[in-house]
C-alpha positions, 0 to 999 in steps of 0.5 A, a space after each residue: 561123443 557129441 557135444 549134445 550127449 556131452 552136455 546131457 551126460 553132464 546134466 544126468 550126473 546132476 539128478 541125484 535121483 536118477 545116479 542112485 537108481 542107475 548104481 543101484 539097478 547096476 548092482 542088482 544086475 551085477 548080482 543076477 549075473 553072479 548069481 551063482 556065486 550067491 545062490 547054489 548048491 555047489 561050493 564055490 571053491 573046494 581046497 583037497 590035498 593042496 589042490 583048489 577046485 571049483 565046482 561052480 564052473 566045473 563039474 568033478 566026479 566023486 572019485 576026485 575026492 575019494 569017493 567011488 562012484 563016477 558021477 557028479 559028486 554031491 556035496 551035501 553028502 556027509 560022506 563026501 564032507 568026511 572025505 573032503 575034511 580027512 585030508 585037511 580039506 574045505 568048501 567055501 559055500 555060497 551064502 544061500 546053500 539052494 539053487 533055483 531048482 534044489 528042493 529042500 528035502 530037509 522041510 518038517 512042514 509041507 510045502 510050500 513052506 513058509 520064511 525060515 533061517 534056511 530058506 529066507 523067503 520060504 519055498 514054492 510048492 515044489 519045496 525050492 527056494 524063492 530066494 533063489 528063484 528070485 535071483 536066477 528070475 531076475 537074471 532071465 528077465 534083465 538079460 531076456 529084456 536088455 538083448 530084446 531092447 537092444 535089438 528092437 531099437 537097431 530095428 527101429 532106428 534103421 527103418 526109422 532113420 530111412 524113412 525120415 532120410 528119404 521120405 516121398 514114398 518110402 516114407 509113405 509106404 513105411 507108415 502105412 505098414 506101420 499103422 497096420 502093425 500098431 493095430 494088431 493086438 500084440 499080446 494076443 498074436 504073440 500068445 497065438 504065435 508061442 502057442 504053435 511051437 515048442 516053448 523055448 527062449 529063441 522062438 519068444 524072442 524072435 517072436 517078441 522082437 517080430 512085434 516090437 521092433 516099432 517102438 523107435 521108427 516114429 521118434 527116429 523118423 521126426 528127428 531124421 525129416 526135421 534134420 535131413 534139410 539142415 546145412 550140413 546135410 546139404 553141404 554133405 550132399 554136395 559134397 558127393 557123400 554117400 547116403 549111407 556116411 550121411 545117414 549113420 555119421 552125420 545124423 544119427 549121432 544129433 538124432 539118438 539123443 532123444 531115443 537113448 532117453 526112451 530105452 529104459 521103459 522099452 526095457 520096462 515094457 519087455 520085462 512086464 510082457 515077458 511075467 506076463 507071458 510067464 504068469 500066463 503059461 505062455 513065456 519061458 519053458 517050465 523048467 527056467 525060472 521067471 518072475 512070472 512063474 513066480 508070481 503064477 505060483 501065488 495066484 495058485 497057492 493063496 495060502 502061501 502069501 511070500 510066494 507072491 509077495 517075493 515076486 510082487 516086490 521083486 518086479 516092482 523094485 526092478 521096473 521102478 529103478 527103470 522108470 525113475 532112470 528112464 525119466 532121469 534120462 529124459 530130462 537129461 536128453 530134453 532138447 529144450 534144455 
């Protein structure tokens, strides 16, 4: 680590504000990705005869515990509990007893049904619970945005550090295209693009990162034009170091502070495309759970105003967390500082 990024580690573990919201935004991310420890309609551990038996990460037929048929064993079935406590056995459930795509069959009201003590955020219209479809929601958009961020910003940097490196005509070139690109409306080529093909995460994603790789080549380019004539650039060169060693060892270190500070809202802007899509009907395949389905579903159901207060809050709080963090991170990477 850099004597740089150092000094602004030291300098980000001072904003009281910017630390609260990383551990909080840790710990919601924590959550999304054990989800199923949390939200499911599968016990966690089930104890028959002396032996321990997770139906969360594995799937056990109904003959396992006595039953007769060779399928997944339902849980929820009072033969199967009856079964399971005969032997002296136990199930350790989750704290909400619904995954995200479990109906209630149990409602005495139409769907979708207001907040119970069952359902703590009430059901959709297709009697599911919006607790859990928060949460699994969450997981896709924190894990969708966090690979796409990741790979848009190896994108940018390399294309961005080789323009500034060289400059002349490749930098030239390269700014040109870029130009071009920037004025493409984004959203709606990508709405063309998901249009044309069968839904699915890995098309959305090549799709996305087709038009937002762009986010880091200007930021990563001024740092590599302002850096490539500095001392030890030129002794390095002298040297007989490769273009290469010069680029990704030399520079790039003292050049990614100010990119790191911009990731939370490329993260941010992620999020907010991908419900975007999503509300739209152009995003995720209808069986995934999203925020923007989510929020779709309230838009079509005015009578049922905790669909889409649920999502509303549950973005907010999410893309908050990441503006005061990336904001946070900008003053910690500030130059002038």
């Amino acid at each position: 680590m850099s004597p740089l990024i150092q000094q602004a580690v030291q300098r980000l573990r001072k904003n009281r504000l910017g630390m609260g919201c990383i551990i909080i935004f840790f710990l919601i991310f924590i959550l999304s990705m054990a989800v199923e420890l949390v939200a499911n309609d599968k016990p966690i551990m089930v104890s028959y005869q002396n032996h321990w038996y997770f139906p969360v990460f594995k799937q056990y037929p109904e003959t396992t515990f006595g039953g007769v048929f060779e399928t997944e064993t339902d849980y929820k079935d009072p033969v199967v509990q009856q079964l399971i406590h005969q032997h002296d056995g136990w199930m350790l459930n989750p704290l909400i007893a619904f995954s995200y795509d479990t109906p209630n069959l149990q409602l005495a009201v139409p769907v979708p049904s207001p907040p119970t003590a069952q359902n703590w955020l009430g059901t959709d219209d297709q009697g599911r619970d919006v607790l859990a479809r928060v949460l699994y929601g969450l997981r896709i958009s924190l894990l969708f945005g966090l690979c796409l961020t990741f790979a848009s910003a190896i994108l940018g940097i390399i294309v961005g550090a080789i323009q500034g490196y060289y400059g002349g005509w490749i930098d030239l070139s390269g700014q040109r295209i870029l130009e071009v690109w920037g004025g493409l409306p984004q959203l709606f080529m990508v709405i063309i693009l998901v249009s044309m093909f069968t839904p699915n995460v890995y098309w959305l994603f090549l799709i996305m990162l087709f038009f937002g790789w762009t986010a880091l080549v200007g930021l990563v380019r001024a740092e590599f034009l302002r850096a490539r004539n500095f001392d030890y650039v030129r002794a390095a060169r002298a040297l007989g170091t490769p273009d290469h060693r010069i680029i990704f060892r030399h520079i790039l270190p003292n050049a990614l502070s100010s990119s790191l500070s911009q990731l939370p809202f490329i993260l941010t802007a992620n999020i907010t495309a991908l419900t975007a899509l999503d509300f739209l009907g152009y995003g995720l395949p209808p069986d995934v759970p999203s925020l923007g389905e989510l929020l779709e579903q309230g838009k079509n159901n005015l009578n049922a105003p905790w669909l889409a207060l649920s999502g509303f809050f549950s973005l907010a709080i999410v893309l908050s967390l990441l503006i005061y963090i990336g904001e946070a991170l900008r003053d910690a990477f500030d130059p002038k500082r």
